[in-house]
DSSP file (Angstrom, degrees, kcal/mol; ACC not computed):
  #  RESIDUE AA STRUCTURE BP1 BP2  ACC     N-H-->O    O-->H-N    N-H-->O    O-->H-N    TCO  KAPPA ALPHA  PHI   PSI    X-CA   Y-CA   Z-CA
    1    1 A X    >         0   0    0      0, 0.0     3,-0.6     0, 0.0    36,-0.0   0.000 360.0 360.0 360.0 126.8  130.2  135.7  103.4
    2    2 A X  T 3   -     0   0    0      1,-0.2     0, 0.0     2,-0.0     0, 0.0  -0.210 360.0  -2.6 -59.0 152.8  129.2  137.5  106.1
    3    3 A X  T 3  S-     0   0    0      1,-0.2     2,-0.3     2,-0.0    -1,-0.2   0.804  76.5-173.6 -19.1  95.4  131.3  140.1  108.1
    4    4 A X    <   +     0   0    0     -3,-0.6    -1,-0.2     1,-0.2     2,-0.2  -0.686  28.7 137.6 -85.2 102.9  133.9  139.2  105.7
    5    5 A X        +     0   0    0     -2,-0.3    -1,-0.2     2,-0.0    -2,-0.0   0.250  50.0  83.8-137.3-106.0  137.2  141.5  107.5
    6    6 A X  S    S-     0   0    0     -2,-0.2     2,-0.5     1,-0.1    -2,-0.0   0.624  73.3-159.3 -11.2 147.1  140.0  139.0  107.2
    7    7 A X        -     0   0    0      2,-0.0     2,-0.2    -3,-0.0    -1,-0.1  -0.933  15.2-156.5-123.4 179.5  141.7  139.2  103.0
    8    8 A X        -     0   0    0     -2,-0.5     2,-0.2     2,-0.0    -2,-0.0  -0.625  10.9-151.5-147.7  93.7  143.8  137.0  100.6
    9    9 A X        -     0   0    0     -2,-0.2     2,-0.3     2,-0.0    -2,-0.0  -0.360  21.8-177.6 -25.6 116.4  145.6  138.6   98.2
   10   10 A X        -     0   0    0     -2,-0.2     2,-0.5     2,-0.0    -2,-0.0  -0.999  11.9-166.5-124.4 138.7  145.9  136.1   95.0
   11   11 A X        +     0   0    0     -2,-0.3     2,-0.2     0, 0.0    -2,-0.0  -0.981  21.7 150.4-127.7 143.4  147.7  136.8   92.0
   12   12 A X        -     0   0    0     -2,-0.5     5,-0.3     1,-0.2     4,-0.0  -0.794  45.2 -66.7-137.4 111.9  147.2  134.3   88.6
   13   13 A X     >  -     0   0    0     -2,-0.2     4,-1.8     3,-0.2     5,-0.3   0.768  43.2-114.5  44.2 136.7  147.3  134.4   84.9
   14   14 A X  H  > S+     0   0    0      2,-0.2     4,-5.6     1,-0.2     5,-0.4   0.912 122.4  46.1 -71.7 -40.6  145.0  136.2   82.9
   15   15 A X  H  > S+     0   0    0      1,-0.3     4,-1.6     2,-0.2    -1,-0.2   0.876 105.5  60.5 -87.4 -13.5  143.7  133.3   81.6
   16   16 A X  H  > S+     0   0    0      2,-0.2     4,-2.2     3,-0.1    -1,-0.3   0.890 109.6  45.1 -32.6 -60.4  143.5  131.7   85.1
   17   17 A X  H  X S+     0   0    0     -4,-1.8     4,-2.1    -5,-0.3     5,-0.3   0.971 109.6  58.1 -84.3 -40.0  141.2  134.5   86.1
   18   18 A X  H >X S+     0   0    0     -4,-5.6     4,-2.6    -5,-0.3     3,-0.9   0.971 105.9  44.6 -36.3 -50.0  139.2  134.0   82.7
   19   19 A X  H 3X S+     0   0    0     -4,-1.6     4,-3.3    -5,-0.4     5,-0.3   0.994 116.9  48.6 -64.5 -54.7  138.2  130.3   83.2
   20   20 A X  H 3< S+     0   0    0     -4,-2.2    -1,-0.3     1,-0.2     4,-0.2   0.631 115.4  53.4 -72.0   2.4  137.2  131.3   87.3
   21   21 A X  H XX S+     0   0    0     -4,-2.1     3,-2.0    -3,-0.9     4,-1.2   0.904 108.9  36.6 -51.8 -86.4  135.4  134.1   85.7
   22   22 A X  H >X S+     0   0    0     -4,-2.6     4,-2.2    -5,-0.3     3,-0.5   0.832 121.5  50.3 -31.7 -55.6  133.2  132.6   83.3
   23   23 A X  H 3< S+     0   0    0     -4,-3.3    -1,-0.2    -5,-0.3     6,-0.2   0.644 110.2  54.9 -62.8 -15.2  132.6  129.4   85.8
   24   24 A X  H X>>S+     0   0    0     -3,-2.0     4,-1.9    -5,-0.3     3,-1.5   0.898 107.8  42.8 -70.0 -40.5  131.9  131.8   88.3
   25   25 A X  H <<5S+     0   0    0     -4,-1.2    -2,-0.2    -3,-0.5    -3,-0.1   0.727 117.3  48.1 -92.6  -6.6  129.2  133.6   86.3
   26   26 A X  T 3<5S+     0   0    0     -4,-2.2    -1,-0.3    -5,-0.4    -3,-0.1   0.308 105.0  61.7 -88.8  15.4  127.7  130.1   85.2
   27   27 A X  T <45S-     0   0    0     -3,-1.5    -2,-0.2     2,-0.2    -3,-0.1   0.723 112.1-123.2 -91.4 -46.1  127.8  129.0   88.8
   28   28 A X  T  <5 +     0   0    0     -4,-1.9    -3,-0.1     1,-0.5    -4,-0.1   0.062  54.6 161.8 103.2 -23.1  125.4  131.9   89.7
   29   29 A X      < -     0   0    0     -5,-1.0    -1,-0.5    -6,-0.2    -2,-0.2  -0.212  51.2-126.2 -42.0 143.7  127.9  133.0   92.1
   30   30 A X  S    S-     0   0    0      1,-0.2     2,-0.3    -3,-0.1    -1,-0.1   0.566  82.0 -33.1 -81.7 -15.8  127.3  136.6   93.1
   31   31 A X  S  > S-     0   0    0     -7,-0.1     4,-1.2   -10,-0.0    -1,-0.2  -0.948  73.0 -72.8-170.0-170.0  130.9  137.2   92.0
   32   32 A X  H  > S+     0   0    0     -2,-0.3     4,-2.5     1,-0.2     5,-0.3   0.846 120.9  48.2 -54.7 -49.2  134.0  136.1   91.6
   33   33 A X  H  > S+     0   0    0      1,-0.2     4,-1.4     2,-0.2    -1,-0.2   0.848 112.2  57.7 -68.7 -31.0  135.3  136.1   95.1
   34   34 A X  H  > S+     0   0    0      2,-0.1     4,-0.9     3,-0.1    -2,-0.2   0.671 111.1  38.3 -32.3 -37.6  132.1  134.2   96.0
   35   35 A X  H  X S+     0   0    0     -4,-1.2     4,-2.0     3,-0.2     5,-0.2   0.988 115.0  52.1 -95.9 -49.2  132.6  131.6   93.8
   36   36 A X  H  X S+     0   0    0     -4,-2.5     4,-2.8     2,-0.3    -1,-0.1   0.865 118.7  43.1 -23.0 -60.8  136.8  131.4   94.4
   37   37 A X  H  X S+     0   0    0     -4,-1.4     4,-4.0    -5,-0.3    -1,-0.2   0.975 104.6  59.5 -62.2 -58.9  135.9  131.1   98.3
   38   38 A X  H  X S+     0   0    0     -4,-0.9     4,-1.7    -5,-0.2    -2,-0.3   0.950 113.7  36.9 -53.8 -43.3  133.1  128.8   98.2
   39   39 A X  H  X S+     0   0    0     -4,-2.0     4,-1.7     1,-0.2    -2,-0.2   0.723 109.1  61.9 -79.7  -5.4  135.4  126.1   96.5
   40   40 A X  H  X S+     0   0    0     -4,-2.8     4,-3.5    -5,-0.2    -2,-0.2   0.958 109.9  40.4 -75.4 -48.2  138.1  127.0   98.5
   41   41 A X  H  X S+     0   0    0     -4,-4.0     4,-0.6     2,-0.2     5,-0.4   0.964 114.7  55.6 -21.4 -90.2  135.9  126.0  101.7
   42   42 A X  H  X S+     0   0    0     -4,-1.7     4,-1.2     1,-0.2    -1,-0.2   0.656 110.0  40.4 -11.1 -73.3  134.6  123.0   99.8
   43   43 A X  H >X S+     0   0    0     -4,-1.7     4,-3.4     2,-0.3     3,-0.7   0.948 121.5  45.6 -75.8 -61.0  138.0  121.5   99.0
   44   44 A X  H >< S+     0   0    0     -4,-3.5     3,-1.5     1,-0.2     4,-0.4   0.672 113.6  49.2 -39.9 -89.1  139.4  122.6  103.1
   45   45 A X  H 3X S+     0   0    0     -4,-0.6     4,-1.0     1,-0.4    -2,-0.3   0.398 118.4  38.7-107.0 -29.1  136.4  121.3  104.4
   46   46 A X  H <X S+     0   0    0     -4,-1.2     4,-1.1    -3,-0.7    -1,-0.4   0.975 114.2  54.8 -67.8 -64.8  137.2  117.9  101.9
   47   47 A X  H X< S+     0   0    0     -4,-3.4     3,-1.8    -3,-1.5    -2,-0.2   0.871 110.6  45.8 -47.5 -86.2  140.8  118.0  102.7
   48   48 A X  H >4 S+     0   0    0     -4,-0.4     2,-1.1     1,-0.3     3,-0.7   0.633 107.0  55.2 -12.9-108.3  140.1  117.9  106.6
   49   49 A X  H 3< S+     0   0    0     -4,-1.0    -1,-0.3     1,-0.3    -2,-0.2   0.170  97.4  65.9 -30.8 -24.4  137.7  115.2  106.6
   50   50 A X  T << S+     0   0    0     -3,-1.8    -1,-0.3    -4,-1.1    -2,-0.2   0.269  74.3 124.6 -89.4  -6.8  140.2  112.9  104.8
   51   51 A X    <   -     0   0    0     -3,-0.7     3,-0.1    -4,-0.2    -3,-0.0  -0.663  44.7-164.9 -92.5 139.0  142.7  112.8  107.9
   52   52 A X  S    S+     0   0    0     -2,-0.2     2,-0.3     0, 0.0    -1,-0.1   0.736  70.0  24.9 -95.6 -29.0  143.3  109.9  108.7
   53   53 A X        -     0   0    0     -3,-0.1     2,-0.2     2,-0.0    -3,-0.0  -0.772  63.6-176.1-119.3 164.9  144.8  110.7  112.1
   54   54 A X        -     0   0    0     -2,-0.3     2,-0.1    -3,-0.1    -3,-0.0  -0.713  18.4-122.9-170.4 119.2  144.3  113.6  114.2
   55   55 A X        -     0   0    0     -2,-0.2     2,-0.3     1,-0.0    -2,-0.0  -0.221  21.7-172.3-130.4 124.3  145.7  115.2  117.7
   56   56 A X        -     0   0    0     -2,-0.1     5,-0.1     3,-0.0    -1,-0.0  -0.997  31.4-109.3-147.3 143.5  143.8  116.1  120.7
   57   57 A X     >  -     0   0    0     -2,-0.3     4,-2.1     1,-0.1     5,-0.2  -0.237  48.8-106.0 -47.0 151.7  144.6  118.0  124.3
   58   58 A X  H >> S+     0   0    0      2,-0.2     4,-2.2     3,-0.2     3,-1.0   0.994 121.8  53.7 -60.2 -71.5  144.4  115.1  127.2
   59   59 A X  H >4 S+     0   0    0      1,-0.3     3,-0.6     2,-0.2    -1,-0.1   0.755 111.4  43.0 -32.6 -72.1  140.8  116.8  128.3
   60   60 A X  H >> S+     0   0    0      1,-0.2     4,-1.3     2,-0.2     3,-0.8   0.625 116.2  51.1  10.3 -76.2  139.6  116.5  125.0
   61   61 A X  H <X S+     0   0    0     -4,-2.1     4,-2.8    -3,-1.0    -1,-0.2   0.604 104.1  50.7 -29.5 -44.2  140.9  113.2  124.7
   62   62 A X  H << S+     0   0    0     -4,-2.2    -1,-0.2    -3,-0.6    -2,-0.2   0.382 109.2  56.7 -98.9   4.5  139.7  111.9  127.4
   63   63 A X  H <> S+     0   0    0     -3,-0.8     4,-1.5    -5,-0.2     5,-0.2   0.789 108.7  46.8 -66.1 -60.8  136.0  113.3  126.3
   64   64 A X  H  X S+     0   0    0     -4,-1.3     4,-0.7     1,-0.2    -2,-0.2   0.667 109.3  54.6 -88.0 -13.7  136.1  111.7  123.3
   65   65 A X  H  X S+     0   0    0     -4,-2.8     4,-0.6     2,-0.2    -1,-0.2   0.915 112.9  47.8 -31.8 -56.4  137.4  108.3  125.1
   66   66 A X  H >4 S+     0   0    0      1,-0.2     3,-0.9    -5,-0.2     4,-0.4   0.901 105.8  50.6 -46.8 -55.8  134.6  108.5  127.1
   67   67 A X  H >< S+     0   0    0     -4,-1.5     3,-0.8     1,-0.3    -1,-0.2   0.831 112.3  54.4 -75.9 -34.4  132.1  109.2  124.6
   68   68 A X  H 3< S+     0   0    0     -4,-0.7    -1,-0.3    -5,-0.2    -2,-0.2   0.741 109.9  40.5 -90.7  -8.1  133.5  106.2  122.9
   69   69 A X  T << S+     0   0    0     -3,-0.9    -2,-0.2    -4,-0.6    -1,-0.2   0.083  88.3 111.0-117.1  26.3  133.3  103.5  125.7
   70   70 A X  S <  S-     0   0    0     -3,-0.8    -3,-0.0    -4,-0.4     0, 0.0  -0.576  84.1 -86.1 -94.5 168.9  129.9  104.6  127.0
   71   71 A X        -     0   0    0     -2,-0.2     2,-1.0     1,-0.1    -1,-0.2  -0.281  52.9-105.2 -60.2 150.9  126.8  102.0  126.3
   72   72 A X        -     0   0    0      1,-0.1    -1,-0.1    -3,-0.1    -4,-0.0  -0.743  35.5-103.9 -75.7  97.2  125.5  102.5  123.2
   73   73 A X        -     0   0    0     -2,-1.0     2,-0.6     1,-0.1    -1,-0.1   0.261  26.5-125.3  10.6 146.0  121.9  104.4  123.0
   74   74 A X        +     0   0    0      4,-0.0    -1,-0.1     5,-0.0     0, 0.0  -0.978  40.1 170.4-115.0 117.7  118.8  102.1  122.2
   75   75 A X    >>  -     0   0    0     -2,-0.6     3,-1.2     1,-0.1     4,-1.2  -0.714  13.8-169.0-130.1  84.6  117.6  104.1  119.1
   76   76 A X  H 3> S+     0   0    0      1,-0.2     4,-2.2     2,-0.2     5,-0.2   0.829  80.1  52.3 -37.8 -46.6  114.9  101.8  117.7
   77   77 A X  H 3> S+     0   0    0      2,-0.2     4,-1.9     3,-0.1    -1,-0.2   0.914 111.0  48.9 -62.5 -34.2  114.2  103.4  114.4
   78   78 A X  H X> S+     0   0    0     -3,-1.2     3,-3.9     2,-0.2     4,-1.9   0.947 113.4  46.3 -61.2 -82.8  118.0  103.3  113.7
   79   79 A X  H 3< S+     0   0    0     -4,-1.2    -2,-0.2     1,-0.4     5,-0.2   0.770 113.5  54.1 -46.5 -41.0  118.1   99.3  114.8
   80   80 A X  H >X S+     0   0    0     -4,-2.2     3,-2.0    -5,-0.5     4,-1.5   0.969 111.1  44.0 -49.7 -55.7  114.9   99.1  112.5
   81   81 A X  H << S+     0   0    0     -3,-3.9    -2,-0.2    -4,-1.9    -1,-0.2   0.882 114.2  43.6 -76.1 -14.1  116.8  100.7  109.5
   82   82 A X  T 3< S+     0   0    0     -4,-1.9    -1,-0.3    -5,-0.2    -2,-0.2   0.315 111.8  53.0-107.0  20.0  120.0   98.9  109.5
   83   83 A X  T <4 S+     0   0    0     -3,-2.0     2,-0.2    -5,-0.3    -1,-0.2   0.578  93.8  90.9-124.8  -4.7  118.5   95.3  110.2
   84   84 A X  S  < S-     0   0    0     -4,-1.5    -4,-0.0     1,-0.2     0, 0.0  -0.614  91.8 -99.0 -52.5 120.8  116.3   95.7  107.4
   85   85 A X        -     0   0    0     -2,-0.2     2,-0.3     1,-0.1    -1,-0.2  -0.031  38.2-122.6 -62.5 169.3  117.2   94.6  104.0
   86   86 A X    >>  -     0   0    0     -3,-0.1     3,-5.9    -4,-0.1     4,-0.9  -0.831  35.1 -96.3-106.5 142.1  118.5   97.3  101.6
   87   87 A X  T 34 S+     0   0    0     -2,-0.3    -2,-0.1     1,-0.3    -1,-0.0   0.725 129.9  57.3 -42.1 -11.0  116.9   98.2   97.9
   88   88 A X  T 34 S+     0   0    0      1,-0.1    -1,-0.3     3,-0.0     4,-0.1   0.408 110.8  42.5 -92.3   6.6  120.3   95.4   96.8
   89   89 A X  T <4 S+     0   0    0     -3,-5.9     2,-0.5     2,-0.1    -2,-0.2   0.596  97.0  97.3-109.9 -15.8  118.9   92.8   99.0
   90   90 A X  S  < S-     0   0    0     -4,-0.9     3,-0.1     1,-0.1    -1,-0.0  -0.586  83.9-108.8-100.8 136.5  115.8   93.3   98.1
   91   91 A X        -     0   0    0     -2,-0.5    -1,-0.1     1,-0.1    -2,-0.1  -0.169  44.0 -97.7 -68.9 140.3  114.1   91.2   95.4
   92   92 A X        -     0   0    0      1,-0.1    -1,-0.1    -4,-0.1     3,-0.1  -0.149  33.8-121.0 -82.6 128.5  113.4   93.0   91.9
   93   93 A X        -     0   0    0      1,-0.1     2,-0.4    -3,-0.1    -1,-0.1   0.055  31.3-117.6 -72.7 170.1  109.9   94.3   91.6
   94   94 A X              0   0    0      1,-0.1    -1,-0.1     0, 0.0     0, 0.0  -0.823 360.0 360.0-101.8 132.0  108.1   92.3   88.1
   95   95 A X              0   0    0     -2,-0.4    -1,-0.1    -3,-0.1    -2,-0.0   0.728 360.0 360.0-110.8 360.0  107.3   95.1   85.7
């Protein structure tokens, strides 16, 4: 990752660090700490997304109120795709 200053000490098992070895260097990860970081992201970045509820400053709030009781865009290509049937509506080509 680029200018990388922050660290995190981990300590695990030997055979803990085998298994994220090996999966590291069958990832293609450039090493180990690459590969360790990248799923640690992944998994925050999962972990976030999954809250169900979530806390905001009154300004903030009171953006994203806004933003949610304004008229809706006219985006025609969207209104196109989503009134359209979908490849399960649609009847099964003859082969």
């Amino acid at each position: 990752m680029a200018n990388a200053t922050a660290q995190i000490h981990l300590r695990t098992p030997p055979q803990t660090k085998s298994l994220l070895s090996l999966a590291a260097e069958l990832s293609g990860a450039t090493n180990l700490t690459d590969y360790i970081l990248r799923a640690a992201v992944e998994r925050a970045q999962a972990d976030l997304c999954n809250q169900q509820s979530f806390a905001l400053k009154k300004g903030p709030w009171v953006e994203f109120a806004k933003r949610l009781d304004a008229r809706p865009k006219d985006l025609p290509r969207l209104r196109k795709l989503l009134t359209k049937p979908d490849v399960f509506d649609r009847p099964a080509a003859s082969a």
